[in-house]
C-alpha positions, 0 to 999 in steps of 0.5 A: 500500500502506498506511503501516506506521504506519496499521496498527491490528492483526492478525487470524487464521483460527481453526477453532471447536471443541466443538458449533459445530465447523467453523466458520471466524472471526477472532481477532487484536488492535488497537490504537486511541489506544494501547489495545489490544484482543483481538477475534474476527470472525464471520460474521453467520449472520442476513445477510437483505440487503446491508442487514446485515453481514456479519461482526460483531466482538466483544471477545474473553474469554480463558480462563485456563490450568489453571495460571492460575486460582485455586484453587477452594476447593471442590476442596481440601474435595472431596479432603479428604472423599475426592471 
């Protein structure tokens, strides 16, 4: 079994939503020479031959929370003209 030290991160199962809904991937973080990194791992949908993955690993962007975005200024505008 490998050392607690080799270990670079961690992934989880994750169900997509929206239009691509179902579809099962991988979300988690590593961690390499001291920078961290958020990824998700998704099955590659193109796999022609064992000459191609067969998952691909992207960085991973964070939506910000509602309450975490700037306020966008054209919302203020919007209320004030009865919108």
């Amino acid at each position: 079994m490998a050392k607690q030290q080799d270990k670079i991160g961690a992934l989880w199962t994750r169900e997509s939503r929206g239009a691509a809904g179902g579809n099962e991937y991988l979300k988690g973080e590593i961690t390499i020479a001291g920078v961290k990194a958020e990824i998700v791992v998704f099955r590659n949908g193109y796999k022609q031959s064992d000459k191609y993955p067969s998952h691909i690993i992207y960085a991973s962007t964070s939506r910000p929370a509602a309450d975490d975005r700037e306020p966008d200024p054209t919302d203020a505008e919007a209320e004030r003209n009865g919108a």
